[in-house]
C-alpha positions in Angstrom: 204.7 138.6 222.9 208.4 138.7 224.3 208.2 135.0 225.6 206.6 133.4 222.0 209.4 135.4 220.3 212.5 133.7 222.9 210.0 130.5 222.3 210.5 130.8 219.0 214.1 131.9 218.5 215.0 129.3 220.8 212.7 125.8 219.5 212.6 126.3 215.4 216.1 127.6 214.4 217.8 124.0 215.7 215.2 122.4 213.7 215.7 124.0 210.4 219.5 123.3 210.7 218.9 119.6 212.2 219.7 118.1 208.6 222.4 120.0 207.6 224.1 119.6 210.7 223.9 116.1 210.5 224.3 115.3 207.3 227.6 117.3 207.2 229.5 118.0 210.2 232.2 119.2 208.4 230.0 122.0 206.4 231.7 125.3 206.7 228.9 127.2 208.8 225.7 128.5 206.9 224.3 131.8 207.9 221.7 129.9 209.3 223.6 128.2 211.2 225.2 131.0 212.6 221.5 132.5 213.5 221.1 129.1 216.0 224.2 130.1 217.7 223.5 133.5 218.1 219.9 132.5 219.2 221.4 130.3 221.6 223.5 133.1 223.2 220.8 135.2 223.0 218.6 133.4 225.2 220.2 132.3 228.1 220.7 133.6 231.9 223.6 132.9 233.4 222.2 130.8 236.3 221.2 128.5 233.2 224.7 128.5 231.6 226.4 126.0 233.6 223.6 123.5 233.2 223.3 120.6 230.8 223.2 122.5 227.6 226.2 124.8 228.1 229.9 123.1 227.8 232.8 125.2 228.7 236.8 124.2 228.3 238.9 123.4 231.2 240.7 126.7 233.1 244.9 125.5 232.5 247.4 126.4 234.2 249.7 128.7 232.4 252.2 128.0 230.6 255.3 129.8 229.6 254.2 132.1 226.5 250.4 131.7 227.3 250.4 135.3 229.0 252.3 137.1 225.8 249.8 135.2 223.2 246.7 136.5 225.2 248.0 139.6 225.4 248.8 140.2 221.7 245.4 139.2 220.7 243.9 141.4 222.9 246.0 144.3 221.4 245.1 143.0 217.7 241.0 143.1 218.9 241.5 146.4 220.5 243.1 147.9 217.3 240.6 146.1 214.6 237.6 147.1 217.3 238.6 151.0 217.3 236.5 151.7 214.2 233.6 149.9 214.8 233.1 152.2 217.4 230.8 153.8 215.6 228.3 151.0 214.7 227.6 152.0 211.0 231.0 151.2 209.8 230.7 148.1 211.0 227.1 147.6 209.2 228.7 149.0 206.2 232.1 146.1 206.4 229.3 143.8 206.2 228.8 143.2 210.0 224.7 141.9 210.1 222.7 143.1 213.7 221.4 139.6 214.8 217.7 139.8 215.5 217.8 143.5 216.2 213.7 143.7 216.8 214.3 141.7 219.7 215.4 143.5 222.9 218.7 142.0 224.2 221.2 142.6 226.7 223.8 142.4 224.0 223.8 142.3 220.3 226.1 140.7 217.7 226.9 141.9 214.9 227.9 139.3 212.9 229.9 139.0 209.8 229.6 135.1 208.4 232.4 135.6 205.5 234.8 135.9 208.9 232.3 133.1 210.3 233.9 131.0 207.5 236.7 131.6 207.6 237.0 131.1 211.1 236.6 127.3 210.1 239.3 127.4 208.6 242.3 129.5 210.7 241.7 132.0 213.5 242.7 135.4 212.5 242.6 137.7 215.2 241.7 140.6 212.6 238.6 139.5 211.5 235.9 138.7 214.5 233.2 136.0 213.5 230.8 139.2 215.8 231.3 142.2 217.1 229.5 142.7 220.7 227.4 146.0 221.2 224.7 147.4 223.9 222.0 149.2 223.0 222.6 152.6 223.8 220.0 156.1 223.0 219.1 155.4 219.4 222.6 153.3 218.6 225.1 151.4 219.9 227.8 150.7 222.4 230.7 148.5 221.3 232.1 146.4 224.1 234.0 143.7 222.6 234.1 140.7 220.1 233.5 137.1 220.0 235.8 134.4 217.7 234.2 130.9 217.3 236.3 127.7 215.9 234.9 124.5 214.1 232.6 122.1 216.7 235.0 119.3 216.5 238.4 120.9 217.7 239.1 119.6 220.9 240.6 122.0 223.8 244.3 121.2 222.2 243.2 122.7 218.9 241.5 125.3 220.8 244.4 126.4 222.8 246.4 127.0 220.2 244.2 129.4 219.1 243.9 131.6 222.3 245.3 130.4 225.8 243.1 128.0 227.7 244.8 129.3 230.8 243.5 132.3 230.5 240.1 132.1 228.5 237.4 129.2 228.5 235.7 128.5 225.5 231.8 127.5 225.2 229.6 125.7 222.8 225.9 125.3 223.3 224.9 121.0 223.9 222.5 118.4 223.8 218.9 120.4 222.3 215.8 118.4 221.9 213.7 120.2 219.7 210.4 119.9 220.2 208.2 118.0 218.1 206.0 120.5 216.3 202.6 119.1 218.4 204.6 120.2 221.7 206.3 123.7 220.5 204.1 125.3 223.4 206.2 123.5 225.7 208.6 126.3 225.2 206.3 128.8 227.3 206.0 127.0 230.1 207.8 128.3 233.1 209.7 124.6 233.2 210.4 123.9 229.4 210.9 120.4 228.3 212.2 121.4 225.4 215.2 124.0 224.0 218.1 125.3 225.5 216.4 126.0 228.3 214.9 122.2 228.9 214.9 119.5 231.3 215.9 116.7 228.5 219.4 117.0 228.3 219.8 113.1 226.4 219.6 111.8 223.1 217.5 108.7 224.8 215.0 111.1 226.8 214.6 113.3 224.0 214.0 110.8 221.4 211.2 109.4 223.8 209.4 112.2 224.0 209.6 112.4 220.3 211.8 115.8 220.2 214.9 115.7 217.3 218.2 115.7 219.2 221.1 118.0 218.3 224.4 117.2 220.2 225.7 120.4 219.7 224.8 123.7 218.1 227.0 125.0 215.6 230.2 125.0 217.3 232.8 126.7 219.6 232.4 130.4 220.7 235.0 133.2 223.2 234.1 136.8 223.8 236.8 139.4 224.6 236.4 142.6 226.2 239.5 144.4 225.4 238.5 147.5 226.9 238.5 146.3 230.5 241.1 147.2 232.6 242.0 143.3 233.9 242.1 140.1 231.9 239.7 138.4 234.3 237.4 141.0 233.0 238.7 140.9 229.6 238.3 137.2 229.2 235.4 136.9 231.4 233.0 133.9 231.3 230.0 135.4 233.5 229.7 138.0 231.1 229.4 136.3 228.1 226.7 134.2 229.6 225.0 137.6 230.5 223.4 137.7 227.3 219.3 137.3 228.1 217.1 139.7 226.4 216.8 143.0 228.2 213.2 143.0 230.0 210.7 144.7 228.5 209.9 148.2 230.3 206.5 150.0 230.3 207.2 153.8 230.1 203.4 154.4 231.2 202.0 155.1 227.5 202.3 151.6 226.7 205.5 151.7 224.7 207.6 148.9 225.0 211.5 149.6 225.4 214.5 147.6 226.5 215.2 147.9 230.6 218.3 148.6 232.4 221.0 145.7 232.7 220.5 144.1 235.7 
């Protein structure tokens, strides 16, 4: 059951967004398209990350001010953060729990007026998500994630946070299975999705998938409450977002597992 809903989550969102994507990249992001993306993040291990379908920005070296910027934002995130501590404030500012049926390592809670705005100008006060763990019968809050329009490139990026100190991702090159094929997606080696062996408009069009170059756009997490800014900033933890593994308590329950 797990792996048909990942299949699922992962194969058919990019497909009902294809069109819109294409036919307006500049679009200010639908919630739909802001269920892809978290899909996307919510699928993925981070031995898979670095692969075809993940892009990252280049690591800078630092520049004078870079170190002062980062810093300030992470004191803005911390403050905003400290009353979403307790998760049903944040469901009541309008924050939405992102496929909360399915058991994940982390959870966003996303709010897509901030989504939207975040097309627009990057306002350190207002987080496209906010980044929980499951934890008892509520939640954890860790940290936040911003996200910037798909077609700023790492200068417009930078000047939004420090590329010298964090790296920015976006999700690349789907082919979306053709809806004969969808059972691709539960093989142990998937064609198809973000998880797939076609990685190219030309391969994927041969095997008569629908291409998406890129899905939805640019996305950073921050962890203001760790105690270093590798930690703060740090890339193998925001690809450490793969559903949480299904336990067995011995009655036949299913709950999430521990974090690896």
């Amino acid at each position: 059951m797990k792996r048909t809903i990942l299949a699922i989550t992962i194969g058919l969102l990019p497909l009902l967004t294809l069109g819109q994507n294409q036919a307006d990249k500049n679009a200010p992001p639908s919630r739909t398209d802001m269920d892809s993306a978290m899909a996307a993040m919510s699928s993925h291990h981070h031995d898979d990350a670095m692969g075809p379908h993940m892009k990252l920005t280049s690591l800078r070296a630092v520049q004078p001010g870079d170190t002062g910027r980062a810093a300030a934002i992470v004191e803005t995130t911390r403050r905003v953060l400290e009353k979403y501590k307790d998760y049903r404030v944040a469901l009541a500012d309008g924050f939405q729990i992102f496929m909360p049926q399915l058991p994940q390592r982390m959870y966003h809670f996303t709010n897509y007026a901030y989504a939207r705005e975040a097309q627009i100008r990057f306002n350190p006060e207002h987080p496209t998500s906010l980044l929980y763990e499951k934890e008892n019968q509520g939640y954890r809050l860790i940290g936040a994630m911003f996200t910037a329009p798909a077609e700023f490139d790492e200068a417009a990026l930078d000047r939004r946070i420090p590329l010298s100190i964090a790296q920015w991702h976006e999700h690349v090159n789907l082919c979306a299975p053709p809806a004969a094929q969808r059972e691709d997606l539960l093989k142990p080696n998937p064609r198809f999705g973000l998880l797939g062996s076609i990685a190219t408009q030309a391969d994927c069009e041969r095997a008569g998938g629908a291409f998406v170059p890129r899905l939805f756009g640019w996305m950073v997490h921050i962890y203001p409450y760790e105690p270093t800014p590798d930690k703060i900033w740090s890339v193998e933890r925001q690809m450490q977002v793969a559903p949480a593994k299904l336990a067995d308590d011995g009655g036949g329950m299913k709950h999430p597992g521990s974090h690896p």
